[in-house]
N, C-alpha and C positions, 0 to 999 in steps of 0.2 A: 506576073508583073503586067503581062499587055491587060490583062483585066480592070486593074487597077487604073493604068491609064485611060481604056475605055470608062470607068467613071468618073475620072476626074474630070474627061473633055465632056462627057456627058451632063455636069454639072456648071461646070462655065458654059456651056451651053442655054443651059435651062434658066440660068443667073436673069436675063432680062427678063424673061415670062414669067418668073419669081417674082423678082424686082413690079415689074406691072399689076401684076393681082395684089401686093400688098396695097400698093399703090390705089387700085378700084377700088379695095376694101375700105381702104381710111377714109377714100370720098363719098363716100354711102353714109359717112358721119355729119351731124347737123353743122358745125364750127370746124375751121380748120385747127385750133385750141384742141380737141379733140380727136380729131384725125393724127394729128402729131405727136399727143399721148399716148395716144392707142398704137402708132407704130412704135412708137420707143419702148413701149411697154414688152415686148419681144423680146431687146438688146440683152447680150451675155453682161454679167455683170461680173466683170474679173476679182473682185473684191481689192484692188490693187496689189497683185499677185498673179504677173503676167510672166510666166516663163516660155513661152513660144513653141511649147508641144506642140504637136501635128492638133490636136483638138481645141488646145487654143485659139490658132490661126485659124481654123474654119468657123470657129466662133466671130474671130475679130474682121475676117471676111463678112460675115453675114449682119455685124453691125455694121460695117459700110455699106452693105447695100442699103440699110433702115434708115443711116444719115442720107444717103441719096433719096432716097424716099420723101424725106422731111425737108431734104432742100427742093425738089421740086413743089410741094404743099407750103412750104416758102412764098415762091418763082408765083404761083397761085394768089395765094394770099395776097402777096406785094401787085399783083394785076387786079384784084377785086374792086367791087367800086362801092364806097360808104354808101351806108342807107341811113 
């Protein structure tokens, strides 16, 4: 069991450095349009068929990280300046 726990704190640990290279990735894309397909493009798709297994939840964990992702590419966007 401590095992166990040692990778759980290990992965909410690692969650922002996660969270941030997707983040790099999508901005390496020419349009924020783009950058924000390409993160969603990731996301578990439950098929609406969520029963809350342990595998689901780490799925629906790691699509909030991609919505955080896409709202800061947001947060971006909304500060760009028209050309």
């Amino acid at each position: 069991m401590n095992d166990a726990q040692k990778w759980l704190d290990q992965i909410i640990t690692d969650m922002p450095y996660i969270e941030e290279g997707i983040y790099d990735d999508a901005r390496q894309l020419k349009t924020y349009g783009k950058a924000k397909k390409y993160v969603r493009s990731f996301k578990h798709d439950f098929g609406g068929d969520f029963g809350g297994t342990p595998e689901e939840q780490m799925y629906s964990a790691f699509n909030t990280m991609l919505e955080d992702v896409v709202n800061k590419l947001n947060q971006d966007s909304n500060n760009a300046e028209i050309k």
